[in-house]
C-alpha positions in Angstrom: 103.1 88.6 91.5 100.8 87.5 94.8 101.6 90.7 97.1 99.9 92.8 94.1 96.8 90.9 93.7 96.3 91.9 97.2 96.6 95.1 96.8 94.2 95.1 93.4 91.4 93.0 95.2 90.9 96.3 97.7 91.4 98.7 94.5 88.4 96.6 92.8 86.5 97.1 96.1 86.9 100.3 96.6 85.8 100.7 92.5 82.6 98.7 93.2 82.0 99.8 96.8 79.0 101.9 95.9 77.1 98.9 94.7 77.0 97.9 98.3 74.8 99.8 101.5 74.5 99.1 105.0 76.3 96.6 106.9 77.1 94.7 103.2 79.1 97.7 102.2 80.8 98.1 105.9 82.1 94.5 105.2 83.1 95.1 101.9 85.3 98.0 103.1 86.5 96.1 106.2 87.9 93.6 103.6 89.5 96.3 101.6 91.5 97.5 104.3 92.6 93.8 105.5 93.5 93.0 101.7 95.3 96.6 100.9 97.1 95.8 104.2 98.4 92.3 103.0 99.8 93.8 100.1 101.3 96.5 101.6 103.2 94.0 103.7 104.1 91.4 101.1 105.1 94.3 98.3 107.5 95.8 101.4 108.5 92.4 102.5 109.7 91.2 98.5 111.7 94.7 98.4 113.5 94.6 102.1 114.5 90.9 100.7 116.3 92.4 98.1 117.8 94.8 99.9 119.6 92.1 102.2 117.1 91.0 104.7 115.9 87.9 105.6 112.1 86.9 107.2 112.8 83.7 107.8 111.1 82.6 110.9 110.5 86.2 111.6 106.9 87.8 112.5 106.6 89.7 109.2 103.6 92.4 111.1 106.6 92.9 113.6 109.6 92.7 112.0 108.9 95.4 108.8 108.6 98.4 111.4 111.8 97.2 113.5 113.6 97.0 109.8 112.3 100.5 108.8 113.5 102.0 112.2 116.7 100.2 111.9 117.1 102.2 108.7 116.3 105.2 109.8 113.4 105.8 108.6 110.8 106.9 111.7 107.9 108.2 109.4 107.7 105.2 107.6 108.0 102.9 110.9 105.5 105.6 112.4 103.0 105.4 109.4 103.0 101.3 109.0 102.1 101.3 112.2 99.3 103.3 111.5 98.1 101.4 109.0 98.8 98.1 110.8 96.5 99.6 113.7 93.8 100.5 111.3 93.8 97.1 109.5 93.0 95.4 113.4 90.5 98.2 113.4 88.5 96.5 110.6 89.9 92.8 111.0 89.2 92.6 114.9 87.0 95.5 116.1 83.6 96.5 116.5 82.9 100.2 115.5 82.9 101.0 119.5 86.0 99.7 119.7 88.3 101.2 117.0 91.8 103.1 117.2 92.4 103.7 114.4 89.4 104.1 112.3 87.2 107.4 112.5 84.2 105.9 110.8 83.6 102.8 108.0 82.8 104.4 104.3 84.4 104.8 101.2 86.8 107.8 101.9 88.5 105.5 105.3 89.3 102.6 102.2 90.2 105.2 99.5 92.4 106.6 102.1 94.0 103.6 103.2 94.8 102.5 99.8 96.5 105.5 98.6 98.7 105.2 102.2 99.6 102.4 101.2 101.0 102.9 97.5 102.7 105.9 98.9 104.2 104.2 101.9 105.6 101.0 99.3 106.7 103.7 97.1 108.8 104.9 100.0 110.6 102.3 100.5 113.2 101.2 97.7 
């Protein structure tokens, strides 16, 4: 399955990461986030299909939230959000411009990851 491979790609990052230093190991870590992220939103994606919904020419980064508020569940909306605003953190920003990352090291992916198993886990 593709939206796992994802997610194992940032888990073999983060497993490796201290191999890595300076701005090496920041760009290792930026690309754990961004692949974590990916299979966050394919792994929720495959499961909303089954409950009924349909992507089809739908903006998947936009339409998962609106879905999860739909059903009622905020938290879940409130936290993809969170981790869609971190993932443009380390896609998109320079470290002066982050809002949603702190700082770039091994806890901020470790973090992230585990977010993202629970927040899949959360939804059916």
């Amino acid at each position: 399955m593709m939206s796992k491979g994802f997610l194992k790609v940032a888990e073999d990052i983060l497993k490796n990461i201290d191999n890595y230093s300076g701005s090496q190991k920041e760009f290792y870590i930026r690309t754990g986030i961004s692949r974590a992220y990916y299979g966050l939103i394919w792994q929720l994606k495959e499961r909303l299909e089954k409950q009924g919904y349909n992507f089809k020419g739908k903006n998947i980064h936009h339409f998962i939230p609106n879905i999860l508020l739909s059903m009622g569940k905020f938290k879940e909306a409130r936290k993809f959000e969170e981790l869609k605003t971190i993932r443009n953190d380390a896609d998109y920003r320079l470290k002066k411009e982050f809002k949603g990352i702190k700082n770039i090291d091994k806890r901020i992916l470790k973090t992230y990851i585990k977010d993202v198993h629970l927040l899949i886990s959360q939804i059916g």
